[in-house]
C-alpha positions as a Markdown table, in Angstrom:
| # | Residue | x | y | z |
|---|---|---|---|---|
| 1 | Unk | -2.3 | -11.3 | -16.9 |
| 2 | Unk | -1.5 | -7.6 | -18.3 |
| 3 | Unk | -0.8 | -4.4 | -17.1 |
| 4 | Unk | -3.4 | -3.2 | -18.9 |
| 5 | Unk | -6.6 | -5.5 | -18.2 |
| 6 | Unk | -4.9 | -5.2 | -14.2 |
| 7 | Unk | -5.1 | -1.3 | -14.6 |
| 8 | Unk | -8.8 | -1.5 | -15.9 |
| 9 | Unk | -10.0 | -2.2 | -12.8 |
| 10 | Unk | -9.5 | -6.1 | -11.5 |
| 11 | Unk | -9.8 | -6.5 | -8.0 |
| 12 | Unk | -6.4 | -7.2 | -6.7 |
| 13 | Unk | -8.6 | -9.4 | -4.2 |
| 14 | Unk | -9.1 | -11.6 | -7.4 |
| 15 | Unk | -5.8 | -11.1 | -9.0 |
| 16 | Unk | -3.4 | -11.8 | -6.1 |
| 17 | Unk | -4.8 | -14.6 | -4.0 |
| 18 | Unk | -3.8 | -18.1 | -5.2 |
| 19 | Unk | -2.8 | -17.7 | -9.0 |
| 20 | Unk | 0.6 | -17.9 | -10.4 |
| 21 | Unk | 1.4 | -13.6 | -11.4 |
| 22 | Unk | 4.3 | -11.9 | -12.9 |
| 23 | Unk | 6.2 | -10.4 | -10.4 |
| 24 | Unk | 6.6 | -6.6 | -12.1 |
| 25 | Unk | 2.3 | -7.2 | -12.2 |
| 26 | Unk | 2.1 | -7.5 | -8.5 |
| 27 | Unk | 5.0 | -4.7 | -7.9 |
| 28 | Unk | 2.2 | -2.7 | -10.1 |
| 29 | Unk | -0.9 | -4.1 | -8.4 |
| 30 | Unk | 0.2 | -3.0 | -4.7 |
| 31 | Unk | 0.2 | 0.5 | -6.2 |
| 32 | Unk | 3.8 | 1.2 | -5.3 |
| 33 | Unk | 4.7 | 4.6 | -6.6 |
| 34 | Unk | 7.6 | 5.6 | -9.3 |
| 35 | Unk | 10.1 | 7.4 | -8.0 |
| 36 | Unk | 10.9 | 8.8 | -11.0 |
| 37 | Unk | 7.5 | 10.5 | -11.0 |
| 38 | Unk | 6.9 | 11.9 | -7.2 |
| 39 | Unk | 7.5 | 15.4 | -7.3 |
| 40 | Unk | 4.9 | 15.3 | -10.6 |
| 41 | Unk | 2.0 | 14.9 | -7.7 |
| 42 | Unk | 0.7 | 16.9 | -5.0 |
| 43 | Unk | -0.3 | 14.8 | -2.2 |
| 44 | Unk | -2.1 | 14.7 | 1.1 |
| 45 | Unk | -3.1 | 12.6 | 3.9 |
| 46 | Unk | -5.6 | 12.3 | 6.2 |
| 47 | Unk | -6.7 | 9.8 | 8.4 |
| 48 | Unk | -10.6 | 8.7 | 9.1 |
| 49 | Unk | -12.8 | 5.9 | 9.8 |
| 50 | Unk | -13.3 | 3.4 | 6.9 |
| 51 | Unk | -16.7 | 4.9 | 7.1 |
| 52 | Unk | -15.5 | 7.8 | 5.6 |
| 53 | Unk | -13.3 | 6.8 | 2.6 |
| 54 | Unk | -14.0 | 7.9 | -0.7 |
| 55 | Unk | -16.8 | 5.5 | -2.3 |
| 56 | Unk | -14.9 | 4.2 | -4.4 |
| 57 | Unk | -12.0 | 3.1 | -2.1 |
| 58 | Unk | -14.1 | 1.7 | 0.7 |
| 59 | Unk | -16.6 | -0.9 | -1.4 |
| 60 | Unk | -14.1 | -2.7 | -2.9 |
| 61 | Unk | -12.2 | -2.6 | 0.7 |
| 62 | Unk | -15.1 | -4.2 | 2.4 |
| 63 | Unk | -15.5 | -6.9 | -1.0 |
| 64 | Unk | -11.5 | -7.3 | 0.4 |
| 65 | Unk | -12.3 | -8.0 | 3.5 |
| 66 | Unk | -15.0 | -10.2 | 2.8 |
| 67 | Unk | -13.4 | -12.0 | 0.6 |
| 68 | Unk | -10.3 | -13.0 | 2.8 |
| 69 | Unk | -12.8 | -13.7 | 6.2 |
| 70 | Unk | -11.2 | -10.2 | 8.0 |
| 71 | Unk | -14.6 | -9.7 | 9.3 |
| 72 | Unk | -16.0 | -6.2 | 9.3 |
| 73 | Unk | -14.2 | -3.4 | 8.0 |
| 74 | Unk | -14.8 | -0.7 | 10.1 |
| 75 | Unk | -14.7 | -2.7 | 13.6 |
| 76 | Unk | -12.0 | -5.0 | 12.4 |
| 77 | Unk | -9.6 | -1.4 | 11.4 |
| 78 | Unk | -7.0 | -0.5 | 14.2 |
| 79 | Unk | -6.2 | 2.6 | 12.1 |
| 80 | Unk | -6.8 | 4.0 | 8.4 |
| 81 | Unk | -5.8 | 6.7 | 5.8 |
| 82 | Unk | -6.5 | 8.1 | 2.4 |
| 83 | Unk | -4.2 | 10.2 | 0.6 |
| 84 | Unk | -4.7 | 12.3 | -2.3 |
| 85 | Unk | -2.6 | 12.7 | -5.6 |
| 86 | Unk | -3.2 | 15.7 | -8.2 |
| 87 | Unk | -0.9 | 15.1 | -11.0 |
| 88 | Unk | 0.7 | 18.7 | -11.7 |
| 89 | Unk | -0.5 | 20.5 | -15.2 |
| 90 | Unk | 2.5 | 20.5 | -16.4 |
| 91 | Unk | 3.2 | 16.4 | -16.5 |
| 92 | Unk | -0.2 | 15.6 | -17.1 |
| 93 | Unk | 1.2 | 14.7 | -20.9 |
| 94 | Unk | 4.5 | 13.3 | -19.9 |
| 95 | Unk | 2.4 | 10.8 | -17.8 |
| 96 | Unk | 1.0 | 8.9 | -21.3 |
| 97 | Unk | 4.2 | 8.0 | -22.1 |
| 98 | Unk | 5.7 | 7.5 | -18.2 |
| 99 | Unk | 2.3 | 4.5 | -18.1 |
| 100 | Unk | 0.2 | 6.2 | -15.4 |
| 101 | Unk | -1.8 | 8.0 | -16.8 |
| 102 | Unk | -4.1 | 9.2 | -14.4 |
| 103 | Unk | -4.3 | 12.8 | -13.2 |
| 104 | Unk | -5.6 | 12.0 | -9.7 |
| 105 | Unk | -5.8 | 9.1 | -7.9 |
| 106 | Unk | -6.3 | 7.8 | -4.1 |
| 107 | Unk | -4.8 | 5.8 | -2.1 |
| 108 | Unk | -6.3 | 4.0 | 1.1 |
| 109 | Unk | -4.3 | 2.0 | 3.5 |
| 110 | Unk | -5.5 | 0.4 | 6.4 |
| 111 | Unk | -4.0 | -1.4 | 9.5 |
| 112 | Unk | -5.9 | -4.4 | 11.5 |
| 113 | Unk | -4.2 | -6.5 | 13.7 |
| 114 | Unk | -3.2 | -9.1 | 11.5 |
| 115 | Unk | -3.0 | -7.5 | 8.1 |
| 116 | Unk | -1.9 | -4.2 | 6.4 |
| 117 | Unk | -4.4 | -3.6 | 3.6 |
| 118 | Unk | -4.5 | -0.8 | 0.9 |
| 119 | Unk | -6.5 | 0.1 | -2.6 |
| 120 | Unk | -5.2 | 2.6 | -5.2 |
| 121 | Unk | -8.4 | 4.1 | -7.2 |
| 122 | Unk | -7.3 | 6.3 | -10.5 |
| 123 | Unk | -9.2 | 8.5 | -12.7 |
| 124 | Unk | -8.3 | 6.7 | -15.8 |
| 125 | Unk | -6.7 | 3.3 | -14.2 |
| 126 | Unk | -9.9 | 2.0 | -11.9 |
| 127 | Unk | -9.3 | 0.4 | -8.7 |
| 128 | Unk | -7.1 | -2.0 | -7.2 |
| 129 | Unk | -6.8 | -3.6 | -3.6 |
| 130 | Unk | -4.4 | -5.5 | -2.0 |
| 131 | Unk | -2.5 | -6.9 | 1.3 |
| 132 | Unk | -0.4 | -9.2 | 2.9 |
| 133 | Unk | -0.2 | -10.2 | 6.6 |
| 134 | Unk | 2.2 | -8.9 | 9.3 |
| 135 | Unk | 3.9 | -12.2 | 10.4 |
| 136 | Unk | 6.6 | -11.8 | 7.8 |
| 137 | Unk | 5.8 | -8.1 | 6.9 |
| 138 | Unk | 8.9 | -5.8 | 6.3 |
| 139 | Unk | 8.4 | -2.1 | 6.6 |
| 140 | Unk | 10.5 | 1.2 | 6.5 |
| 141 | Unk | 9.1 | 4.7 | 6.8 |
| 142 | Unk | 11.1 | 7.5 | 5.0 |
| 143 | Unk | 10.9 | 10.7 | 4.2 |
| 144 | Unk | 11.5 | 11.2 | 0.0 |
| 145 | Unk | 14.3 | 14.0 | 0.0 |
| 146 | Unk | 13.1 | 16.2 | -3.1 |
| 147 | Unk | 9.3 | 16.0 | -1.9 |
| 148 | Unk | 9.2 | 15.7 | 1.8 |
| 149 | Unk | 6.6 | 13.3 | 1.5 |
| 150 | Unk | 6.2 | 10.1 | 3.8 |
| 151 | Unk | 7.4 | 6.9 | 1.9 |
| 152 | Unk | 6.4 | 3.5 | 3.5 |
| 153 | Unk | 8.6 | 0.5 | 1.9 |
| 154 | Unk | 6.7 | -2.4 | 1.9 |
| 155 | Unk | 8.6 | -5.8 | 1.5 |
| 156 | Unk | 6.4 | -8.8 | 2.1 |
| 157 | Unk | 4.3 | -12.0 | 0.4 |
| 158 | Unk | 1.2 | -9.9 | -1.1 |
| 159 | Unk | -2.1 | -11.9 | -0.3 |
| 160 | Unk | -1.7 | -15.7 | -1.1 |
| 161 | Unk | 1.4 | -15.4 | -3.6 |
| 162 | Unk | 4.5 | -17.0 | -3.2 |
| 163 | Unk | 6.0 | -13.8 | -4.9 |
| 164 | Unk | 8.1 | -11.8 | -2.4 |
| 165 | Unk | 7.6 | -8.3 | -3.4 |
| 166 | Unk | 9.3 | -4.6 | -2.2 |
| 167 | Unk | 8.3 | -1.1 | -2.8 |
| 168 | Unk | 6.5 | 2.4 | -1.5 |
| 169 | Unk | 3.3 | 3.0 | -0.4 |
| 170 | Unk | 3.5 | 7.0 | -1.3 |
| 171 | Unk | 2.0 | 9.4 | 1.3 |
| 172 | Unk | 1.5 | 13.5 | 2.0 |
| 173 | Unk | 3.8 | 15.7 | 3.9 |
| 174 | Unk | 1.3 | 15.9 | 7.2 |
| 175 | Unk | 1.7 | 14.6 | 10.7 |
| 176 | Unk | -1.0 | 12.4 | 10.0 |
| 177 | Unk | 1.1 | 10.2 | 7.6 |
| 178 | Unk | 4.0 | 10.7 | 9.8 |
| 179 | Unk | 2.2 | 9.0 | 12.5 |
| 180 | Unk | 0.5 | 6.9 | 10.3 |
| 181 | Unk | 3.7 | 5.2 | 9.4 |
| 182 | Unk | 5.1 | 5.0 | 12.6 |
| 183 | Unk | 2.2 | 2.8 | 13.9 |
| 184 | Unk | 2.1 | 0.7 | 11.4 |
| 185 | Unk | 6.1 | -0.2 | 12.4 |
| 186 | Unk | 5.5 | -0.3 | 15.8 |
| 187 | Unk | 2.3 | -3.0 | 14.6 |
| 188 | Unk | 4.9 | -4.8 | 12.7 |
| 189 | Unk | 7.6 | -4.9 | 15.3 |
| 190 | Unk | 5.2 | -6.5 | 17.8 |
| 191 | Unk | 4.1 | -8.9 | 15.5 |
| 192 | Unk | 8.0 | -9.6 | 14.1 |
| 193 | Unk | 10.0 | -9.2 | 17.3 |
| 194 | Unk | 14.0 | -9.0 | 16.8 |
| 195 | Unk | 15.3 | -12.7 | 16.9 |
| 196 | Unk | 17.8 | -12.9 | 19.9 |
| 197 | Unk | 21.4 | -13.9 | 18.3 |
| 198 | Unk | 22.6 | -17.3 | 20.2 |
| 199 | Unk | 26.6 | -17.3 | 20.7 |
| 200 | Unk | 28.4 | -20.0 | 21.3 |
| 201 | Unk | 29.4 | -20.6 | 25.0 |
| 202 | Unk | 32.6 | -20.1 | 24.6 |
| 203 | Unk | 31.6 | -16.3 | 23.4 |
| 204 | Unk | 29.6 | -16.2 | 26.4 |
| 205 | Unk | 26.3 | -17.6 | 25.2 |
């Protein structure tokens, strides 16, 4: 499958789950940012029920959830956020030829106690959404140096690929991403506990 038709609006919950896909199109398809192109957005995070999403985040989040047997969406969410990215006047040309060319997109992500779910809507690009489960998940919470804005590396089997994928969820500045991040770790770490290192007796073990 191509970027393109991907871009136009396919529901990653159709794309990723049990067919055989490129991995650069599911590197794309998780919405993982450029990091050649974050200081060209403003962005901002908030977190709120699933309830109160932008409409066109949280019906194809529920068709996600359906889909995959998670239940309901707003019940089933242990904690969710929606960040905002206005691509800056001046790049707003340079983004044609980077390939993104929206000019303001969302990006949801949501945490249940088994999964870690998110959907990337753009102006131009349509709307894509994707997960994986925890058992397995990898995740690192940084801060970007240039933009101060919260990255979270994701490194994990997206839906029912086979594909092992890494690369950044990209988040706003606030408090609220900050803490966002570091609960989705702590989610992760409980689920993914350190494995305990076995010596040899003669080392002690």
């Amino acid at each position: 499958m191509s970027l393109p038709a991907l871009y136009a609006g396919t529901r990653a919950s159709r794309v990723l789950c049990g067919e055989a896909i490129p991995l650069l199109t599911i590197l794309n398809a998780i919405a993982i940012g450029n990091r050649k192109s974050m200081s060209n957005y403003t962005r901002t995070t908030r977190t709120c029920p699933v309830s109160q999403l932008n409409p066109g985040l949280s019906q194809p989040i529920r068709e996600f959830f359906q889909t995959h047997q998670l239940g309901d969406a707003e019940t089933g969410t242990l904690k969710c956020c929606e960040t905002l990215s206005e691509k800056s006047a001046s790049s707003k040309l340079a983004a044609l030829l980077e390939g993104n060319p929206d000019t303001t997109s969302r990006l949801a992500i949501l945490l249940t106690p088994d999964w870690l779910i998110w959907a990337r809507s753009g102006d131009r690009t349509g709307t894509v959404v994707s997960g994986c489960k925890l058992i397995g998940l990898q995740v690192k919470a940084f801060t970007a140096r240039r933009t101060q804005y919260m990255q979270l590396e994701v490194s994990a089997f997206i839906g029912d690929s086979k594909e092992y994928v890494r690369g950044n969820l990209e988040l706003g500045p606030e408090l609220a991403a900050q803490n966002f991040c570091e609960e989705v770790g702590q989610a992760v770490l409980k689920v993914n506990p350190p494995v305990k290192r076995k010596f040899p007796r003669w080392m002690g073990g």
